[in-house]
C-alpha positions in Angstrom: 47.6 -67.6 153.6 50.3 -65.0 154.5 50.1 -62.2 157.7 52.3 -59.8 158.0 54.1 -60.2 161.3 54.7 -56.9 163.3 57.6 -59.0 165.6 59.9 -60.0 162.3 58.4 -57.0 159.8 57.8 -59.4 157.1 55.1 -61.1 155.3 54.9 -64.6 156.3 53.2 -67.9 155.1 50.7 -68.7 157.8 51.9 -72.5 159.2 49.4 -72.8 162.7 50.9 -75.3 165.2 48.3 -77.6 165.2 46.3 -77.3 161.9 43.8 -79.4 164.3 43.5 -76.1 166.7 44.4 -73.1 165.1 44.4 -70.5 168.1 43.9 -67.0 168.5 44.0 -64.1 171.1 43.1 -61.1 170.2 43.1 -58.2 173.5 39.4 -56.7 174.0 38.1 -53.6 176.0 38.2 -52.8 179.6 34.7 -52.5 180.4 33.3 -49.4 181.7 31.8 -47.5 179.1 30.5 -47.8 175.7 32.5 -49.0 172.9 33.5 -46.0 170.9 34.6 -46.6 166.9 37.8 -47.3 167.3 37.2 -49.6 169.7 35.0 -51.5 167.0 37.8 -51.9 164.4 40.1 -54.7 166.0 37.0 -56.6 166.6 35.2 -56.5 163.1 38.9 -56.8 161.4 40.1 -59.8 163.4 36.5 -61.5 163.2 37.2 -61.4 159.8 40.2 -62.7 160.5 38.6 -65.5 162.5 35.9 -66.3 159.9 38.6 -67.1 157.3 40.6 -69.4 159.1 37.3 -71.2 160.2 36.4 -71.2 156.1 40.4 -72.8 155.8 40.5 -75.3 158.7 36.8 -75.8 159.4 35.1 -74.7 162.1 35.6 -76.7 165.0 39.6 -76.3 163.9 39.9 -72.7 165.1 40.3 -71.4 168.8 39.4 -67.6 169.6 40.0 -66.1 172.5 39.0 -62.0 173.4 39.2 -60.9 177.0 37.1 -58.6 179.1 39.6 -56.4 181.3 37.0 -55.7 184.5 39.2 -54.9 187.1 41.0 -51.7 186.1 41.2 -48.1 187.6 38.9 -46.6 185.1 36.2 -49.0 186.6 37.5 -48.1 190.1 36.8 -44.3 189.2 33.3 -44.6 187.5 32.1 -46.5 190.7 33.6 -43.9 193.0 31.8 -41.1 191.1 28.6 -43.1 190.5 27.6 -44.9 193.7 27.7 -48.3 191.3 28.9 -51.7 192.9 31.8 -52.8 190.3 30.3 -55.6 189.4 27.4 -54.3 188.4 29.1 -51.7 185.9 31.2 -54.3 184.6 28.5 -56.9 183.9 26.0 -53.9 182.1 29.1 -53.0 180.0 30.1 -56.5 178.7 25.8 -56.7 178.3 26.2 -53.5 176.1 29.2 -54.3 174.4 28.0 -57.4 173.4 24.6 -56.2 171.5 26.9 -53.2 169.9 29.2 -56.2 168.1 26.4 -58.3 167.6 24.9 -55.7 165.7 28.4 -55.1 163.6 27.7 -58.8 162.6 30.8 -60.1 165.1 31.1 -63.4 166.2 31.6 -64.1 169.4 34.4 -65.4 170.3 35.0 -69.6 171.7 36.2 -67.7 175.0 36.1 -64.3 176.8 37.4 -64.8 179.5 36.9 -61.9 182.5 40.3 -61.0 184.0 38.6 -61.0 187.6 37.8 -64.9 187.1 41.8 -65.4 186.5 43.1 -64.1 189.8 44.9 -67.0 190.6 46.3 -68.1 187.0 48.1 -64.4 187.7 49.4 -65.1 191.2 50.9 -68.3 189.9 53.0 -66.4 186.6 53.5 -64.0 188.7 55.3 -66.1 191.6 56.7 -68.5 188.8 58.7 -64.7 187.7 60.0 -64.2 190.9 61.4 -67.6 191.6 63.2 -67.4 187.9 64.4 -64.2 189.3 62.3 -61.9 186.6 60.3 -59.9 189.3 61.0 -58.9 192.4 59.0 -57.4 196.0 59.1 -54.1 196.7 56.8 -52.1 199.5 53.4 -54.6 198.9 54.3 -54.2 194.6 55.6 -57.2 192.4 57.4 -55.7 189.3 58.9 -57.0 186.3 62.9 -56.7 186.0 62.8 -55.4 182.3 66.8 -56.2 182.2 66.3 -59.3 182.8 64.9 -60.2 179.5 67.7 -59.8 176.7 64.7 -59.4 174.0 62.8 -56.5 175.6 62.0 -54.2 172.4 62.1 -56.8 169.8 58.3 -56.3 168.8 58.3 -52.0 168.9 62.1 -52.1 167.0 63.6 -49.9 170.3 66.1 -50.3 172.9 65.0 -50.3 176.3 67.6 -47.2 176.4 65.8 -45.8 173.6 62.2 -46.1 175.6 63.3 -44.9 178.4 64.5 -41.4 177.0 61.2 -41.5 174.1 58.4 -42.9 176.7 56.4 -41.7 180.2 56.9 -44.1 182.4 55.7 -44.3 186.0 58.2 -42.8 188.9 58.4 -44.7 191.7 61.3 -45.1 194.1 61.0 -48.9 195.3 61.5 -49.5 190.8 65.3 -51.1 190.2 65.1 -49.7 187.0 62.4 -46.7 185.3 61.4 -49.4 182.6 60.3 -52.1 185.1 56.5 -52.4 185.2 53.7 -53.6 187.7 52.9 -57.1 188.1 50.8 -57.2 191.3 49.9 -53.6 193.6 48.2 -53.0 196.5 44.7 -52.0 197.3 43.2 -49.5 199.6 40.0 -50.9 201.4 37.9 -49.4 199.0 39.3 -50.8 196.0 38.8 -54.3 194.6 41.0 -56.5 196.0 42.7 -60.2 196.5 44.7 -62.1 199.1 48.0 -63.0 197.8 52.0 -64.1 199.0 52.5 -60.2 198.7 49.4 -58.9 200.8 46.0 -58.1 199.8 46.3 -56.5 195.9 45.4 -56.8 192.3 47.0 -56.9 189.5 48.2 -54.9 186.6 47.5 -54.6 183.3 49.8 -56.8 181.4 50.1 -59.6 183.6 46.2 -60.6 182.5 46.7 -61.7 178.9 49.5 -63.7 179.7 47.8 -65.6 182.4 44.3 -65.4 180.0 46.3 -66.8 177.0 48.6 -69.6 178.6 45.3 -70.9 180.5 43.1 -70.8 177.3 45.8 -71.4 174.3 48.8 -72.6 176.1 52.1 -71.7 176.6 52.7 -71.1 172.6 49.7 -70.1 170.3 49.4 -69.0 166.6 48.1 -65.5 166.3 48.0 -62.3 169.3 46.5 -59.3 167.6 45.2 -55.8 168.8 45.5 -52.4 167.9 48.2 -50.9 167.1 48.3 -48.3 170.6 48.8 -51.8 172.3 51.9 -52.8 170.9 53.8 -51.0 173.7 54.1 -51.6 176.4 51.2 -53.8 176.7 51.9 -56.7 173.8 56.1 -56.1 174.3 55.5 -56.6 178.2 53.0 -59.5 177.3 55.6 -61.1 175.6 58.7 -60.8 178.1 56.5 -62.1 181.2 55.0 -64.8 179.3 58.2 -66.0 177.4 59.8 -65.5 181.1 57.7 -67.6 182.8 57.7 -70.3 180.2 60.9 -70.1 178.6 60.2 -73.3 176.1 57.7 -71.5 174.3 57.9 -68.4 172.3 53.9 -66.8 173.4 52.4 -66.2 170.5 53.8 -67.0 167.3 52.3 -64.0 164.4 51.5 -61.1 165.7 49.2 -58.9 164.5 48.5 -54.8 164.6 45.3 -52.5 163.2 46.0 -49.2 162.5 44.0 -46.1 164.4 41.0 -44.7 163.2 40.5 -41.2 162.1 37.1 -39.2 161.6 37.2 -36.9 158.2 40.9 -37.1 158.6 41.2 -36.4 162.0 41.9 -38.3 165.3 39.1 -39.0 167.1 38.3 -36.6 169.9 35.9 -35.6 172.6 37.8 -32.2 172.0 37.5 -32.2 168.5 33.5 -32.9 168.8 34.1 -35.6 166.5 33.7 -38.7 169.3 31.6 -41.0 168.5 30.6 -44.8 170.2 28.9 -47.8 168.1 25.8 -47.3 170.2 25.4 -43.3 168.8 25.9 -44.4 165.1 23.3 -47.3 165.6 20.5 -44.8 167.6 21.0 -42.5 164.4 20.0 -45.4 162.4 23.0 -46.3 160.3 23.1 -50.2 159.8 25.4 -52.2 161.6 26.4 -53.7 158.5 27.1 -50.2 156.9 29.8 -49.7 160.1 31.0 -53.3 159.2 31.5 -52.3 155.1 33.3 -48.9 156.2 35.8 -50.8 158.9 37.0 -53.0 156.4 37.3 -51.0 152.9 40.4 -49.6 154.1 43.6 -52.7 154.6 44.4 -52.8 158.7 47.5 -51.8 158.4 46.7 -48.4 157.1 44.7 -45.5 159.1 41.2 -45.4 158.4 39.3 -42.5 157.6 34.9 -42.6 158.5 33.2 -39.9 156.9 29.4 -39.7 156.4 30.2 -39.9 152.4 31.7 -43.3 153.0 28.6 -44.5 155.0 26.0 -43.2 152.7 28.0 -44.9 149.9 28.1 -48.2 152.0 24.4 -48.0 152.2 23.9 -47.5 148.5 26.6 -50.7 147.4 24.9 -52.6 150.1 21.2 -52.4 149.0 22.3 -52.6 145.1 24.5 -56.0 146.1 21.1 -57.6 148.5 18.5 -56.8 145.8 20.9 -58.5 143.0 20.9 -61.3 145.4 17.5 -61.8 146.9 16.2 -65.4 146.3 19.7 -66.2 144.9 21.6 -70.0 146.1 24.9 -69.1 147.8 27.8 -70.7 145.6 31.1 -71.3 146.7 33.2 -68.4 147.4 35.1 -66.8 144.6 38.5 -67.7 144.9 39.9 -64.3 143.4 38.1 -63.3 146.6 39.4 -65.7 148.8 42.7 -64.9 147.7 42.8 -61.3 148.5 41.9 -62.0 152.3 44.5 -64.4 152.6 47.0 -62.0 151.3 47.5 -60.6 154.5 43.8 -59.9 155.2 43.7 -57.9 152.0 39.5 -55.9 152.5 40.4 -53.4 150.5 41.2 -56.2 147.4 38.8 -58.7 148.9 35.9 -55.8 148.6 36.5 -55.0 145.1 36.1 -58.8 144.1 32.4 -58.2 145.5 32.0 -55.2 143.3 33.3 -57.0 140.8 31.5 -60.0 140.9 28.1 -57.7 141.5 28.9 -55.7 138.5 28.7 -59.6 136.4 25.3 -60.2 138.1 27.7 -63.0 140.4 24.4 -63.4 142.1 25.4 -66.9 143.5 29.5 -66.0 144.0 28.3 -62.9 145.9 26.0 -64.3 148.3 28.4 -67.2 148.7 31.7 -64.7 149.2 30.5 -61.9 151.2 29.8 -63.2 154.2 33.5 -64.4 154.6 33.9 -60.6 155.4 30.7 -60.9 157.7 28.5 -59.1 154.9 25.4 -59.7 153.1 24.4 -62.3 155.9 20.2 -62.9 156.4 20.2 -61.6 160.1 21.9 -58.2 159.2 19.8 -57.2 156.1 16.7 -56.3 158.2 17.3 -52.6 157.7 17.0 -53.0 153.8 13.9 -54.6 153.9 11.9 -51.6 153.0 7.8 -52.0 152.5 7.7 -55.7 152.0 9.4 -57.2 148.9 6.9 -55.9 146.2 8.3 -52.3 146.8 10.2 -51.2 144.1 12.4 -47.6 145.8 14.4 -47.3 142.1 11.2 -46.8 140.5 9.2 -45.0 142.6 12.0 -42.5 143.2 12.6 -42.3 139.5 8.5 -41.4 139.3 8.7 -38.9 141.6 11.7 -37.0 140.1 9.7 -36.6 137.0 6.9 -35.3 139.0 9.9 -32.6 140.4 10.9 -32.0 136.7 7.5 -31.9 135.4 6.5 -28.9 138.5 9.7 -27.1 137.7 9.1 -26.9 134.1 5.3 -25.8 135.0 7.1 -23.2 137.4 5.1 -24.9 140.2 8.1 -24.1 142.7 5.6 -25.4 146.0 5.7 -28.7 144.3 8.9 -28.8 143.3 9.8 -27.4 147.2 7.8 -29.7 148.7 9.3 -32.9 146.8 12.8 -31.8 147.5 11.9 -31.5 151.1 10.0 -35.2 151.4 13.2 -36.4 149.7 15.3 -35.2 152.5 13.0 -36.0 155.2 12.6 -39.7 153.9 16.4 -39.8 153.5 17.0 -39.4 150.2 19.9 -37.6 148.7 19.0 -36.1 145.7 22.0 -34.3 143.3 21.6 -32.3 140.2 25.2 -32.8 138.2 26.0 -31.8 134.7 25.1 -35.4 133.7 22.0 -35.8 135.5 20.3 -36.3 138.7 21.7 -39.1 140.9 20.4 -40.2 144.0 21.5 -42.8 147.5 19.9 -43.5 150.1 21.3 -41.9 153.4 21.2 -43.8 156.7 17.5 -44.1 158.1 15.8 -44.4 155.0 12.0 -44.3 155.5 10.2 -45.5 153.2 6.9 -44.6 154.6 7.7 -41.0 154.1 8.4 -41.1 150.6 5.3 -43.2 150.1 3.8 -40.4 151.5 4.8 -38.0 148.4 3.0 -39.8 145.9 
């Protein structure tokens, strides 16, 4: 297997540490709302990720980690403005986030850790940094001395020069230097809070991965991956606390970075009306799995684009590939297939093996590849059981567009009216081309209603 490693730029030939424990991190969301789209590509592409290596090194071999950030400002502003202990917001959002992925057909992980649970592996790397002379006190704050690490700006490629003249960074006086970032702060007495050497506090961003990560995976792991807004500052000041702390290790070893996520071409936006979490895509009844087949058709290095077009396609591919393999043995999977995911998590190459293999009648290589990319599996295929598993939707559509051909020839536009309208209702996209009517089935098919045109 190769990955293409953001910290040396190249493609590399995957060698884990410990072929007996290959180990992951991979960062998750801070949890205080719903999981919006974006949100949901890291996790489908890396539990791709995950299911490989368990396919490579079996799996009892393979050690993932994904945190839950739950003690973050964000949180501390949504219970201000809703009355709502923290706790309890945290623990409904983890509850939601957890049914949304579920429903993407996401593993879950071997550990998500809460941050709020790790207080005191924090206090510990945190007082380890200022006895190496890394971080230092300053008015109830621990920072990190960001000079004090020769490598700082190795994974983004810049100086710390360079960042400070390109990047917002926070203004404070008691900071030895603008680049220097929080390790520990103080609360107020209505903010979360923990004793520690440096007064009651709690502690920033970056410091909780590191701690999460040497607790779980140890001081030197194989793979840290997240998105690709991440890699600075978080993963770049991830790296010089941890490799700080414990300078015999190098952290993590690959690491790996998803692009963004566009809608139609755009970037997603409340502004731009085109904001969108997991939840509001599954309430207007597109399939999980359909999400799942979109997220991954596209490689993760690259942007990619949802549009409805790609999701109504999904549907279509998806439904054609279960019928071909209903009642159908899994065989092993293909190993064209396999290939292209370990060629740097190839989807894009990895998904057209599938079509290929459907367009054989691969029944057996299908059923046994696809779910490799999380596809195809029994518990996500309830949406395209439609009417029990005598009903036949190519045939009775095709019935009923010769009943719309036979009332337009007889000029009996009410019929004709009426059908297109129970198409579109039952959602069914019907279009006339030059070479004939095609038709797909859009998300929320109901096959009631276009029994009900018959």
């Amino acid at each position: 297997m190769k990955l293409y490693n953001t910290r040396t730029r190249a493609k590399e030939d995957f060698a884990p540490l410990d072929p007996s424990n290959v180990r992951m991190y991979v960062c998750g969301p801070t949890v205080y709302d719903r999981a919006h789209l974006g949100n949901a590509r890291p996790v489908i592409v890396f539990d791709t990720l995950f299911r490989l290596l368990r396919h490579l090194h079996g799996i009892d071999h393979v050690t993932y980690v994904r945190n839950f950030t739950d003690v973050d400002d964000k949180i501390n502003d949504r219970a201000a403005a809703t009355g709502r202990g923290i706790r309890d917001i945290t623990d409904e959002t983890i509850g939601w986030y957890h049914v949304d992925m579920d429903a993407l057909g996401a593993l879950r992980p071997t550990h998500e850790p809460r941050a709020t649970d790790y207080i005191a592996q924090m206090i510990a790397m945190i007082l380890q940094l200022v006895e190496r002379g890394n971080a230092y006190a300053a008015e109830g704050h621990v920072l990190f001395d960001v000079r004090s690490f020769p490598d700082y700006g190795r994974l983004s490629g810049r100086s710390v020069d360079d960042m400070i003249a390109g990047a917002r960074v926070e203004v404070a006086p008691f900071k030895r230097d603008p680049m220097d970032f929080v390790l520990w702060k103080p609360s107020a007495e209505d903010q979360p809070g923990w004793d520690s050497p440096w007064g009651r506090g709690r502690p920033g961003w970056h410091i909780e991965c590191s701690a999460m990560a040497h607790d779980l995976l140890g001081p030197a792991f194989d793979i840290h991956a997240g998105g690709i807004d991440l890699q600075f500052p978080h993963h770049e000041n991830e790296i010089a606390q941890s490799c700080c702390a414990h300078p015999e290790s190098d952290f993590a070893k690959v690491w790996l970075h998803n692009e963004m996520l566009l809608v139609d071409g755009r970037k997603m936006s409340k502004s731009l009306g085109n904001f969108f979490t997991v939840r509001d895509l599954l309430d207007q009844g597109i399939p999980g799995e359909v999400v799942r087949f979109v997220l991954l058709s596209t490689h993760y290095t690259r942007p990619m684009d949802w549009t409805a077009k790609k999701a109504r396609n999904a549907e279509a591919t998806l439904r054609k590939w279960r019928a071909l393999i209903a009642g159908t043995e899994a065989g092993m999977p293909d190993a064209a297939f396999v290939a292209a995911l370990g060629d740097d998590l190839n989807t894009a190459a990895a998904m057209a093996e599938l079509h290929r293999m459907a367009s054989e009648g691969d029944a057996a290589g299908l059923a046994g590849s696809a779910p490799l990319m999380g596809l195809l599996l029994p518990d996500l295929g309830t949406w395209a059981e439609v009417a029990g598993p005598d009903a036949d939707v190519s045939a009775l559509i095709a019935d009923l567009l010769e009943q719309r051909a036979a009332a337009r020839a007889a000029r009996d536009f009410a019929r004709a009216d009426a059908l297109r309208d129970g198409f579109a209702a039952a959602g069914v996209v019907v279009k006339d081309t030059a070479e004939g009517t095609e038709w797909s089935l859009a998300p929320g098919f109901d096959m009631a209603k276009l029994q009900a045109l018959t």
